[in-house]
C-alpha positions as CSV (number, residue, x, y, z in Angstrom):
1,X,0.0,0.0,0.0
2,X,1.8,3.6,-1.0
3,X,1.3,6.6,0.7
4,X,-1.4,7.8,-1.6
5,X,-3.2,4.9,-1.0
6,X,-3.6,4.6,3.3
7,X,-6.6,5.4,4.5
8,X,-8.0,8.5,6.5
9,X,-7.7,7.6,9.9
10,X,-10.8,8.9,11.6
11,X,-10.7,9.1,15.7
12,X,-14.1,9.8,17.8
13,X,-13.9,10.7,21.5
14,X,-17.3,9.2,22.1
15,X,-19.7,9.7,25.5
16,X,-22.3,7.3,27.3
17,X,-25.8,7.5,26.0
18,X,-24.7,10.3,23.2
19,X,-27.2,10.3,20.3
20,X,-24.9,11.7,18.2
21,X,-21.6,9.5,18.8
22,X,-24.1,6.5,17.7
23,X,-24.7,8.5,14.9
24,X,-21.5,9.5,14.0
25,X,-20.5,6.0,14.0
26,X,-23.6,5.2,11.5
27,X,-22.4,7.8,9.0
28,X,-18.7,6.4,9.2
29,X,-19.7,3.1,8.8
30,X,-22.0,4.3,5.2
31,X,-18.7,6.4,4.4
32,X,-16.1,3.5,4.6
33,X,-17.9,1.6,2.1
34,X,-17.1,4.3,-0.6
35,X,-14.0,5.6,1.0
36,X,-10.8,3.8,2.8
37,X,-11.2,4.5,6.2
38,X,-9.8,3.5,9.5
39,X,-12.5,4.2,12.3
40,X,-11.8,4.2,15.9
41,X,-13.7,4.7,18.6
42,X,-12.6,6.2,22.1
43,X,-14.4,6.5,25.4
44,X,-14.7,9.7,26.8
45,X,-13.3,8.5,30.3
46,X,-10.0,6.7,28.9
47,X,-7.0,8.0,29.2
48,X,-6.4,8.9,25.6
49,X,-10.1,10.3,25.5
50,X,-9.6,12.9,28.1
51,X,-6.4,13.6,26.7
52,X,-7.7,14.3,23.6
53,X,-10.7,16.7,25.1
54,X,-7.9,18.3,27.2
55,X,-6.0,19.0,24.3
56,X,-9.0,20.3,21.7
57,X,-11.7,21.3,24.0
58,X,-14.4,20.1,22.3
59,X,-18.3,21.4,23.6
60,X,-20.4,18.5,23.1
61,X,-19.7,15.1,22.3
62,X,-18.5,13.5,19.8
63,X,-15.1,14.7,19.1
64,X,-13.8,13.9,16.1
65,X,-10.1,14.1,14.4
66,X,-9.4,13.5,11.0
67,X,-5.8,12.2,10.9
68,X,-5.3,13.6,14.1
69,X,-6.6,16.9,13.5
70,X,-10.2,18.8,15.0
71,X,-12.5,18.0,12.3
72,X,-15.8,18.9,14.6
73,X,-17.9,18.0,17.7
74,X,-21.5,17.2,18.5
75,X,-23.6,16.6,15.2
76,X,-21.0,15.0,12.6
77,X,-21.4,17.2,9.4
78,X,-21.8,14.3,6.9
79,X,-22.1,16.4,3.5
80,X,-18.6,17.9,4.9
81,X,-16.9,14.9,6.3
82,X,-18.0,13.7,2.2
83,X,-16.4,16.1,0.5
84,X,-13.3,16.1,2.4
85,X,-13.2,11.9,1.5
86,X,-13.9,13.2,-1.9
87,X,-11.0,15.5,-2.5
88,X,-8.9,13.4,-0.7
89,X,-9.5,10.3,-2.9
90,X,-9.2,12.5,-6.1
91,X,-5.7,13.8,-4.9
92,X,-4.5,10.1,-4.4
């Protein structure tokens, strides 16, 4: 696999009982089957989830990082999150 080939590597910070974390997850899971993805999911309370809040400060829940960087928080934007799949695909 070359560079131009890995896939996105999409992190959510996710919280108990959060509506929109088990929505995120739905639209990542409809997104990877168009787009090479790596998903993972973290829990709020870990270590590496409140590290990651610490560091970006997100107001609601889910956080979410695309290739390590603040993408958005609370309601994933899916028309956004697709476009930036899209250009990314066409660059590789």
């Amino acid at each position: 696999m070359t560079a131009q080939e890995s896939p996105t590597k999409v992190t959510v910070v996710q919280a108990p009982a959060c509506h929109y974390c088990e929505d995120a997850a739905a639209v990542l899971a409809e997104l990877s089957v168009r787009f090479a993805l790596t998903v993972r999911m973290v829990e709020r309370d870990s270590a590496e989830g409140r590290e990651l809040i610490g560091r970006h400060r997100p107001p609601m829940a889910p956080l979410v990082l695309v290739d390590g960087e603040f993408f958005s928080s609370g309601r994933l934007p899916r028309r956004r999150l697709g476009k930036l799949l899209q250009l990314r695909t066409a660059a590789a």
